[in-house]
C-alpha positions as CSV (number, residue, x, y, z in Angstrom):
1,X,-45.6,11.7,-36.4
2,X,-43.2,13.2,-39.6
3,X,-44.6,16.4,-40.2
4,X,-43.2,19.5,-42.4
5,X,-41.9,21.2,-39.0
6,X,-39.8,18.0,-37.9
7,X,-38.8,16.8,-40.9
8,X,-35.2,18.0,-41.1
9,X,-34.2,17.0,-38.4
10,X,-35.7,13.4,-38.6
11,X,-33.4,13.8,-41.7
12,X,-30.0,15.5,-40.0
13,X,-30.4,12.6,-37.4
14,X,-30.2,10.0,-39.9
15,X,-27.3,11.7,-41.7
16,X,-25.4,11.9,-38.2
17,X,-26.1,8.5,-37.9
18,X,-24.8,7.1,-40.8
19,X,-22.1,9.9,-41.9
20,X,-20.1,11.1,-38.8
21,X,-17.8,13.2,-41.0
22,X,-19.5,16.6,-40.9
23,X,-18.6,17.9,-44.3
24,X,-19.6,14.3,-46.1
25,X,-23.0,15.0,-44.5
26,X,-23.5,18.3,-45.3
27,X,-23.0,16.5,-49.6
28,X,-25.0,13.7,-48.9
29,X,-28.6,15.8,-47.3
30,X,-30.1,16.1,-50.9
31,X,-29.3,12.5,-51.3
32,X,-30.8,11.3,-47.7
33,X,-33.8,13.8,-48.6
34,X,-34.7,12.4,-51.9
35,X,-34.1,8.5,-50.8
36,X,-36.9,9.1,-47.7
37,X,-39.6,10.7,-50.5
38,X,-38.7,8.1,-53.3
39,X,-39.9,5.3,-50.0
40,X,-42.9,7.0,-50.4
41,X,-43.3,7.1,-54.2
42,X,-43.1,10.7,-54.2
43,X,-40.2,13.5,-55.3
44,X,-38.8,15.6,-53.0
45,X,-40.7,18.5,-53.3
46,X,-44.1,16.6,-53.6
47,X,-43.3,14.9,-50.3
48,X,-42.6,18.0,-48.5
49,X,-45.8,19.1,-49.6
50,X,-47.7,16.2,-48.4
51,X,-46.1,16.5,-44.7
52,X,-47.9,19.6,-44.1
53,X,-51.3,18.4,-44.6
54,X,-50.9,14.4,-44.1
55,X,-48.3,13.5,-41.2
56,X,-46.5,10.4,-41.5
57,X,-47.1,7.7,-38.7
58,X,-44.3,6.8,-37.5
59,X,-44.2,3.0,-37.2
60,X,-42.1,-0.2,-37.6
61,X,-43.5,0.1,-41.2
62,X,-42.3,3.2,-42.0
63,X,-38.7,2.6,-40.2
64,X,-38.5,-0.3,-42.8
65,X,-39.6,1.4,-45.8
66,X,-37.5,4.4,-45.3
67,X,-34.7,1.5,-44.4
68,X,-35.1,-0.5,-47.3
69,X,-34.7,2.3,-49.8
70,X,-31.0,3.5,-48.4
71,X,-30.6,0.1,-48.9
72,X,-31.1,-0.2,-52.6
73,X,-29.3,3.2,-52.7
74,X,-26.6,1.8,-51.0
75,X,-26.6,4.7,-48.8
76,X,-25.7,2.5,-45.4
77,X,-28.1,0.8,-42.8
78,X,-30.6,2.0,-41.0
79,X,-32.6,-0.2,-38.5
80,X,-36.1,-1.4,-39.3
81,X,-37.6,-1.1,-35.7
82,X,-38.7,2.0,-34.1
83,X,-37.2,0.8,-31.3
84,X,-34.0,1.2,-32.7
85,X,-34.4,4.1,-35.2
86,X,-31.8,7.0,-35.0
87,X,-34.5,10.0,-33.5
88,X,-33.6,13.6,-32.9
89,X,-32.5,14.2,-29.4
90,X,-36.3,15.0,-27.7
91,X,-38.4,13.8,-31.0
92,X,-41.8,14.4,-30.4
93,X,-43.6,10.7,-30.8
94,X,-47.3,10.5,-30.1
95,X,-48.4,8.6,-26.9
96,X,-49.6,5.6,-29.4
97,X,-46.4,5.7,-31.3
98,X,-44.6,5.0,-27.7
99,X,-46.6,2.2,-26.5
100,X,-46.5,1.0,-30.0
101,X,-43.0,0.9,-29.9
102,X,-43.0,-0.5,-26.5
103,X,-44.8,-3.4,-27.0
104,X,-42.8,-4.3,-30.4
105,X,-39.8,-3.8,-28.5
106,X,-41.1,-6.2,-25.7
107,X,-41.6,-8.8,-28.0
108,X,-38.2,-8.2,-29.6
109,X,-37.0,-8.7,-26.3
110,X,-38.9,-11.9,-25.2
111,X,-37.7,-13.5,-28.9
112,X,-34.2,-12.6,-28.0
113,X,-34.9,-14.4,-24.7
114,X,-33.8,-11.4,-22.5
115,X,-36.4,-10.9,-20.4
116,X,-39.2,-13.6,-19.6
117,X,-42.3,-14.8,-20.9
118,X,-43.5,-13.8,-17.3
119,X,-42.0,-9.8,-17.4
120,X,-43.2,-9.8,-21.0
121,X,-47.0,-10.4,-19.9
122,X,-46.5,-7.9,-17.1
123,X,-44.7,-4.9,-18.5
124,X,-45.8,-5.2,-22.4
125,X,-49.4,-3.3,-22.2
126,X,-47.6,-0.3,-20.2
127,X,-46.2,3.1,-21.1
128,X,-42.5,3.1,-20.2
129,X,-42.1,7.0,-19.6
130,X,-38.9,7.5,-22.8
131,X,-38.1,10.1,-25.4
132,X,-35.7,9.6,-27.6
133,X,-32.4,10.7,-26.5
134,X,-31.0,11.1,-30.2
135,X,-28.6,8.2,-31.7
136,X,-31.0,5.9,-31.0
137,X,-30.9,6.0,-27.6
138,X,-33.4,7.2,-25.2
139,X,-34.3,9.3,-21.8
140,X,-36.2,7.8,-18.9
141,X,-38.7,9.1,-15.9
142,X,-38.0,8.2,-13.2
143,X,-41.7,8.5,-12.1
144,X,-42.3,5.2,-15.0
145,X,-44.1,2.0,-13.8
146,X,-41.5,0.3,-16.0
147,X,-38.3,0.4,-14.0
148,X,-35.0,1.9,-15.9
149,X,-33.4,-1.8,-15.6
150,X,-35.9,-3.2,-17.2
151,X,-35.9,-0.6,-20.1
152,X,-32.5,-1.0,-20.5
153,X,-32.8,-4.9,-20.9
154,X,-35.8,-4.4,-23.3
155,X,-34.2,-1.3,-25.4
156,X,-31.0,-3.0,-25.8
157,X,-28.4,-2.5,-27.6
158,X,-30.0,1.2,-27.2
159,X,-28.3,3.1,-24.2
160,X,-31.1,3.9,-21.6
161,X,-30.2,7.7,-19.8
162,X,-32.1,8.2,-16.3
163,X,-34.0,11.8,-17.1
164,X,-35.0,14.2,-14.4
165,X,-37.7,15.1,-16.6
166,X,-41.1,14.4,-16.1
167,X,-41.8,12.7,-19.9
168,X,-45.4,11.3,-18.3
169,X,-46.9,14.2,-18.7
170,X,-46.1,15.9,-22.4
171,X,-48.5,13.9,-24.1
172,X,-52.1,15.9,-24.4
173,X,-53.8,12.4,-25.8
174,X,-53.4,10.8,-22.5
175,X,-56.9,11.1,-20.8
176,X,-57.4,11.6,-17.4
177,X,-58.1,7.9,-16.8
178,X,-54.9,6.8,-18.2
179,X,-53.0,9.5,-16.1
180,X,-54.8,7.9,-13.0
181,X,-54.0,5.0,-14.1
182,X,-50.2,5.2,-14.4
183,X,-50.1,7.1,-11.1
184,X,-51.5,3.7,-9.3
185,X,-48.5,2.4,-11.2
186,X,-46.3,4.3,-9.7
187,X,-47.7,4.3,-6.3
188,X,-47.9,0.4,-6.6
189,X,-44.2,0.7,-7.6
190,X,-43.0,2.0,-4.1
191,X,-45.4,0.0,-2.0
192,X,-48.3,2.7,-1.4
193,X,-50.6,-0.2,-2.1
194,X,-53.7,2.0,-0.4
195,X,-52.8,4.9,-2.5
196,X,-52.7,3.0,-5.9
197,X,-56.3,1.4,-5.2
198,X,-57.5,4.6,-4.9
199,X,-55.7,5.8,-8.4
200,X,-56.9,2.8,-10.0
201,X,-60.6,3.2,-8.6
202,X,-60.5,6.6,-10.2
203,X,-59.3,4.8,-13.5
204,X,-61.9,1.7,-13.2
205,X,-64.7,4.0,-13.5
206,X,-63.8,4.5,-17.7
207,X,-63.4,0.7,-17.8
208,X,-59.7,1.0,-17.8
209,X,-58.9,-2.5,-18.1
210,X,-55.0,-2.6,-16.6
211,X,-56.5,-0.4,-13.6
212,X,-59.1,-3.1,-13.2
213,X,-56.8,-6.2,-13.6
214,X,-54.7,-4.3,-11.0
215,X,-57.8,-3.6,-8.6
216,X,-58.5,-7.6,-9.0
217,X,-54.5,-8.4,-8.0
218,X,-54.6,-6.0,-4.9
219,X,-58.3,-7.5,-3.7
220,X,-56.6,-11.1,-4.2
221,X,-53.5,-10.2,-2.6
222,X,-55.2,-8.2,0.3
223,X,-52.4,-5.2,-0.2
224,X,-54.3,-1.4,0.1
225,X,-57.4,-3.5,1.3
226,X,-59.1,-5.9,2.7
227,X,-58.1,-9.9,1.1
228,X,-61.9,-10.2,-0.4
229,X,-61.6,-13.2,-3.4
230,X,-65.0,-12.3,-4.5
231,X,-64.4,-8.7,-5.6
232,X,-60.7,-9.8,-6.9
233,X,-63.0,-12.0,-9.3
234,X,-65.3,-9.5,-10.4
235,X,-62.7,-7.3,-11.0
236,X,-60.8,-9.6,-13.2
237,X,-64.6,-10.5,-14.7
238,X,-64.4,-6.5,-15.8
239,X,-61.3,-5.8,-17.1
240,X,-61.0,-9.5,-18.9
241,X,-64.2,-7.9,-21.0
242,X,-62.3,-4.8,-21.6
243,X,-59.4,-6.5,-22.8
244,X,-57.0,-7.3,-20.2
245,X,-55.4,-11.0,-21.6
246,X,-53.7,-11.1,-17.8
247,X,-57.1,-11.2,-16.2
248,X,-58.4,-14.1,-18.1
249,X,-54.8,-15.9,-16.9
250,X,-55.7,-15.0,-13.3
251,X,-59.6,-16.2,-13.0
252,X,-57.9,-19.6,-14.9
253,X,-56.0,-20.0,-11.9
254,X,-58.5,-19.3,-9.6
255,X,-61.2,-21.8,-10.7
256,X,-58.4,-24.2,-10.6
257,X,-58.7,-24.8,-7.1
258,X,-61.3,-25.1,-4.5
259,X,-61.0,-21.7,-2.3
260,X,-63.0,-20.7,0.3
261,X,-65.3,-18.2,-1.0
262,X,-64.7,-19.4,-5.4
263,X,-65.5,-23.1,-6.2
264,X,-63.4,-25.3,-8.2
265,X,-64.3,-24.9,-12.0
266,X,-62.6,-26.2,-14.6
267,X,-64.5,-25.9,-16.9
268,X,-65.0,-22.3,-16.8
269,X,-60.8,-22.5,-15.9
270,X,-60.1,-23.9,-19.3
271,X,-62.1,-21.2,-21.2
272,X,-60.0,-18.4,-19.6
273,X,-56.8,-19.8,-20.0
274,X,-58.0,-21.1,-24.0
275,X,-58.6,-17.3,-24.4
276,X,-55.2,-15.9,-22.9
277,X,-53.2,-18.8,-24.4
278,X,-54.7,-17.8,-27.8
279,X,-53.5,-14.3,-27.6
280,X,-50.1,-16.2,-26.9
281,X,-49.5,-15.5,-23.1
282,X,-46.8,-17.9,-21.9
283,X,-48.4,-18.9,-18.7
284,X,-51.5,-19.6,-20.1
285,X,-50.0,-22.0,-22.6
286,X,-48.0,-24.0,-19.4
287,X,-51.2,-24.0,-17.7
288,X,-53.3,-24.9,-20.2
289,X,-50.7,-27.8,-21.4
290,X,-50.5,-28.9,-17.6
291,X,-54.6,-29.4,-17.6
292,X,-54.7,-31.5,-20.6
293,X,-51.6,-33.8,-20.2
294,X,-53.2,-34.7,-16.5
295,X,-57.0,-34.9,-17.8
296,X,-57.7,-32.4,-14.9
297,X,-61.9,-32.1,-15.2
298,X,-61.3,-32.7,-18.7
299,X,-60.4,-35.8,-20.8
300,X,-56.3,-36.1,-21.7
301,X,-55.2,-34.2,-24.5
302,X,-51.3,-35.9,-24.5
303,X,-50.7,-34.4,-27.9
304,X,-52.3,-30.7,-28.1
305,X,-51.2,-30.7,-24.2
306,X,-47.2,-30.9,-25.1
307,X,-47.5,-28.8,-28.1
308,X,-48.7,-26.1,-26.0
309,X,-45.9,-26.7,-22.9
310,X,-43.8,-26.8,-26.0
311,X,-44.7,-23.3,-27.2
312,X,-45.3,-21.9,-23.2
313,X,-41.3,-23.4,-22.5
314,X,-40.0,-21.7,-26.0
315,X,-41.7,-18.4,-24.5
316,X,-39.5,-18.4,-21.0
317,X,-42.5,-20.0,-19.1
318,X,-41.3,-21.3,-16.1
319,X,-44.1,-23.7,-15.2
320,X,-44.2,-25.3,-18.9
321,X,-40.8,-26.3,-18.7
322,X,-40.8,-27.5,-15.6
323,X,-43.9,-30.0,-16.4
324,X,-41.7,-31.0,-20.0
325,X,-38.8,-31.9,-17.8
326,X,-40.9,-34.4,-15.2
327,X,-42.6,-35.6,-18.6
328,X,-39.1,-36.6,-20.0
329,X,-37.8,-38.2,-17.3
330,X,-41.4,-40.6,-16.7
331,X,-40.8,-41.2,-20.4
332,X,-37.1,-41.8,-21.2
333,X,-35.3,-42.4,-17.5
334,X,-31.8,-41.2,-17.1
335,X,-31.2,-41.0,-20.4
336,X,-33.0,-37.4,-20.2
337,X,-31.3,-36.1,-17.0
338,X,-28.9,-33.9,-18.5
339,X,-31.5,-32.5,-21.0
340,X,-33.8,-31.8,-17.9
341,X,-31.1,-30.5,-15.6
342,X,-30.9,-27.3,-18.1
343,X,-34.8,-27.7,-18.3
344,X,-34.6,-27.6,-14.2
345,X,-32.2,-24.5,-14.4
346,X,-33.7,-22.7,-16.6
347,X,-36.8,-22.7,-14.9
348,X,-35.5,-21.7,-12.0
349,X,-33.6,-18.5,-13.3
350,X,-36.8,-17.3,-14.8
351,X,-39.4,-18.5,-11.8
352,X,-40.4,-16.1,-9.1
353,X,-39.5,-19.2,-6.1
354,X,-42.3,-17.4,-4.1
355,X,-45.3,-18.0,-6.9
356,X,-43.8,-21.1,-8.1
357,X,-41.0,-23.0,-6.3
358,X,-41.5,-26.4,-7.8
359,X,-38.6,-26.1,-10.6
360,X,-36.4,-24.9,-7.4
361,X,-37.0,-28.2,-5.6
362,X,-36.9,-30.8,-9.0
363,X,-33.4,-28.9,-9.6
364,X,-32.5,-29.8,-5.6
365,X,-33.2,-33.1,-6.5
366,X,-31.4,-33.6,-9.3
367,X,-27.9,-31.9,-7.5
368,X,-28.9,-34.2,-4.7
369,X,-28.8,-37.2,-6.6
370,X,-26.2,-36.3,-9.3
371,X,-28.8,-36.3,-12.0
372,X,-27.6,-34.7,-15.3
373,X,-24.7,-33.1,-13.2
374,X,-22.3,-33.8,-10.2
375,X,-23.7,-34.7,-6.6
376,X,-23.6,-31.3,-5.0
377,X,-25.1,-31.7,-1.4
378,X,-24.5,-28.5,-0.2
379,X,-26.2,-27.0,-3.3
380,X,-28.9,-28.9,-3.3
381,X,-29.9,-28.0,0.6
382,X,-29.4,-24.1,-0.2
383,X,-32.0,-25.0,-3.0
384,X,-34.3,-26.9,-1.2
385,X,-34.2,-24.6,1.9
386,X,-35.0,-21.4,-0.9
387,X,-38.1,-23.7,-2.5
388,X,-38.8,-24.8,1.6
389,X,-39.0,-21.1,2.8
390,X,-41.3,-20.3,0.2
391,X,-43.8,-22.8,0.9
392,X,-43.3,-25.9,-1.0
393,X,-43.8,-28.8,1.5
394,X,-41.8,-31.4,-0.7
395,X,-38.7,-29.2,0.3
396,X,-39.9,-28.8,3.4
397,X,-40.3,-32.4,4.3
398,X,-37.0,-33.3,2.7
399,X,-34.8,-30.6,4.7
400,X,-36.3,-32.6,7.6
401,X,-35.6,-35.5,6.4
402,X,-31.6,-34.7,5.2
403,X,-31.4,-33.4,9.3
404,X,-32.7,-36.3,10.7
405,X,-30.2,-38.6,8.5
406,X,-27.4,-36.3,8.5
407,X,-23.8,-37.7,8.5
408,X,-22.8,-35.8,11.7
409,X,-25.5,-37.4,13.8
410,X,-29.3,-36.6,13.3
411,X,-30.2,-32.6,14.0
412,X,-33.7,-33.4,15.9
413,X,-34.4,-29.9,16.4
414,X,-34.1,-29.1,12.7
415,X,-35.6,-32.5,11.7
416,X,-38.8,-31.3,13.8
417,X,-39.2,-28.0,12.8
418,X,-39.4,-28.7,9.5
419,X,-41.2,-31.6,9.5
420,X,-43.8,-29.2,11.4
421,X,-44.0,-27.3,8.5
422,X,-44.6,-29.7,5.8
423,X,-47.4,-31.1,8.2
424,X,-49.1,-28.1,8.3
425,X,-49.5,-28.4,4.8
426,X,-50.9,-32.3,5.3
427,X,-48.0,-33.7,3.9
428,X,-48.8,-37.5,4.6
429,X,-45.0,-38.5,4.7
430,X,-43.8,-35.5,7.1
431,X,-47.3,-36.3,9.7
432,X,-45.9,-39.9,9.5
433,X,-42.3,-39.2,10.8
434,X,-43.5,-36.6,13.0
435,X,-46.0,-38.4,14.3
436,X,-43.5,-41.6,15.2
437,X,-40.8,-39.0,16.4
438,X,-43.4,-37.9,18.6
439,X,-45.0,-41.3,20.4
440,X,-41.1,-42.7,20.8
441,X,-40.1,-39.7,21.9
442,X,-36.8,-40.3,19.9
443,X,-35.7,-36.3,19.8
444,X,-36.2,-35.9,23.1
445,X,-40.0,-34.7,22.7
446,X,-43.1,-37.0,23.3
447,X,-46.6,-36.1,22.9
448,X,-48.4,-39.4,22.7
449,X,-51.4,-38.1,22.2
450,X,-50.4,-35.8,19.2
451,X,-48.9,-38.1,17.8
452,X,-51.3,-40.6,17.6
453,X,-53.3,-37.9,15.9
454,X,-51.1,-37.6,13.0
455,X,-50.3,-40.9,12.8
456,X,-54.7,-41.4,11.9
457,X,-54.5,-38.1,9.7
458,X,-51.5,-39.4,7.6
459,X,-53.4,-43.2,7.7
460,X,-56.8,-41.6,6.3
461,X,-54.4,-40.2,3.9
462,X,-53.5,-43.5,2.3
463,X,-50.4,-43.7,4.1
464,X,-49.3,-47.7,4.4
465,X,-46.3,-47.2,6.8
466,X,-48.8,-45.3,9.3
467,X,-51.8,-47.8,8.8
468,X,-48.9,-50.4,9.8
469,X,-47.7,-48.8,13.0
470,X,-51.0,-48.4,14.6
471,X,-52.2,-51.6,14.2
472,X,-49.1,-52.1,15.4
473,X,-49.9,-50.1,18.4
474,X,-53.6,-51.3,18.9
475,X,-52.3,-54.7,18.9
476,X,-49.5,-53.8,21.7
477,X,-52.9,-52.0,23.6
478,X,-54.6,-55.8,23.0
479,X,-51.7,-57.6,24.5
480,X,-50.6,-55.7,27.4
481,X,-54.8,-55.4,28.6
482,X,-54.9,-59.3,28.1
């Protein structure tokens, strides 16, 4: 807030910023005085006046008015973002004015595409832990659940400076619910996942929606307790009515699919991710666009479905522009592959491979195949093997497949391992091979009966080339007992 006590030096800091010459500032401080009280409509003295009984909030509204009339002054430039605003060196702002700050910032950042549309959604609603560091620059705690390289990317060009002050703390309008709050944060930080469900319990009970949201991501992700989908639900249920955008974007996901203790609901997945793609979370957008260009549980949508992976891909979200790439290449062939190559890479840079490795394997692909770029083996495999460790059986089945066909002579062992893999996940191609590799005994490993097994899994599957060997088989069983 501008009040009468800080109100010179709100003003000396301005006149540092835009008169370094000492003695031209000290001539200019009626000037700078007068300009900030005129962006109010007032005089000088009135203005004064008024700070002592009615502060100023300070806001990306007042940076600009204050901005705009140096301007017409011609007195120099001043930014119009908080953010960015020349503050006194330890400049008292309120704890709203911060997070305000923070979140415009944020989406400052996301705009300038510096950080992704996925960061954005996680870090936005959070109090970074900064004071302003004077110049326009600012101090940060080291005990923030924002990290300092993430400040720095989202406070840009503004020089971030690591501060062994505890700046969590000197703000009396945090409640103790927020303070138990951002000390799950910070326990969740550095992996004390039992200790931050027990911060964010104490939070839960005031209805603290980001403690809530992160009670429902621990209960999913069974870290500090027990993996229990049911309570990770009702916890998102709770803090997606006390406002947490996040949670309706995870309870979308989770009706999605058919788990074991949550069944399959699309409908009620569409109204979540409606909700969170409304208040303009990336994901929600590529999921909701992914839903209605498919016609999954719901009739096809081809037209609101790629405006929406349209505006989830402008936002940095991986899984939007991943689905727009496959889209343009079922739709215009090669002519697309260089357009989706970037689509494919940029994807990737801003995917976490271990939540969502399909842009890691479609970019494999194309180096593999020298789609919108040069053949590039050996770069493809290091891709497939990153999108194959994390899960994706696609990769996993192909890795097998590159081994068994390799130049050098087929790697069996390799060939089988990772077939293995991708069979575990009922890939119907990988149970096929492995199942054949297995009843020929071809890499020096027969289980007949094993492989007969998968053989019948990856047939019931719809698999032709299986269906074809065992009758194959059956009739080979009809001849030799004749």
């Amino acid at each position: 807030m501008l009040n009468s006590e800080n109100f010179r030096s709100f003003q000396a800091a301005i006149q540092s910023y835009l008169s370094p010459d000492h003695n031209k500032r000290q001539t200019m401080s009626g000037t700078y005085a007068q300009s900030i009280a005129v962006s109010f409509g007032m005089g000088q003295n009135r203005f004064r006046g008024s700070l002592k009984s009615s502060p100023i909030p300070l806001d990306n509204e007042t940076c600009h008015r204050i901005a705009a009339q140096f301007e017409i002054d011609t007195l120099g430039e001043l930014p119009h973002r908080l953010a960015r605003w020349p503050l006194p060196r330890h400049f008292e702002l309120t704890w709203s004015e911060r997070l305000d700050m923070w979140r415009d910032a944020c989406s400052d950042a996301l705009d300038r595409k510096v950080i992704s549309a996925t960061t954005h959604d996680a870090i936005h609603a959070l109090e970074p832990y900064v004071r302003p560091a004077g110049g326009g620059n600012w101090f940060h705690c080291g005990n923030s659940p924002v990290p300092l390289r993430i400040c720095e990317m989202v406070l840009a060009p503004a020089k971030v400076i690591a501060s062994p002050d505890d700046l969590s703390i000197h703000s009396a309008e945090r409640q103790a619910h927020q303070a138990a709050c951002h000390q799950g944060l910070r326990a969740l930080r550095d992996g004390r996942f039992a200790e931050a469900v027990e911060c964010f319990k104490v939070a839960a009970k005031e209805n603290d929606a980001m403690s809530l949201f992160q009670l429902g991501l621990l209960a999913e992700d069974g870290k500090g307790c027990r993996r229990d989908l049911v309570a990770a639900v009702a916890f998102y249920d709770t803090a997606a009515a006390a406002g947490s955008i996040a949670a309706h974007q995870n309870l979308g996901s989770i009706y999605c699919v058919t788990n074991q203790d949550i069944a399959q609901d699309m409908p009620r997945a569409i109204r979540h991710f409606e909700i969170a793609a409304k208040a303009g979370l990336a994901a929600a957008k590529g999921s909701l666009g992914r839903i209605l260009w498919h016609g999954t549980g719901v009739p096809r949508e081809p037209e609101r479905a790629r405006a929406l992976l349209e505006s989830g891909a402008r936002d940095g979200d991986a899984h939007a522009l991943n689905t727009l790439a496959v889209i343009n290449e079922q739709e215009h062939g090669p002519e697309s592959y260089e357009k989706n190559f970037k689509m494919y890479s940029k994807a990737v840079r801003l995917a976490d491979v271990n939540e969502n490795p399909l842009p890691t394997y479609n970019l494999a692909s194309y180096y593999l195949e020298g789609k919108g770029t040069a053949k590039n083996p050996r770069k493809a495999r290091l891709l497939f093997r990153r999108a194959a460790i994390a899960g994706d059986a696609d990769a996993q089945f192909t890795l097998g497949r590159l081994a068994f066909g390799s130049a050098d002579g087929p790697d069996y062992p390799a060939s089988l391992a990772w077939f293995e893999r991708a069979a575990e996940q009922a890939h119907p191609e990988a149970m096929f091979l492995l199942g054949r590799l297995l009843m020929s005994g071809q890499a020096g490993v027969q289980d007949l009966e094993r492989g007969e097994r998968l053989l019948n899994t990856a047939a019931a599957m719809g698999h032709t080339g299986a269906e074809k060997l065992l009758r194959g088989l059956r009739s080979e069983v009809c001849h030799a007992s004749a």
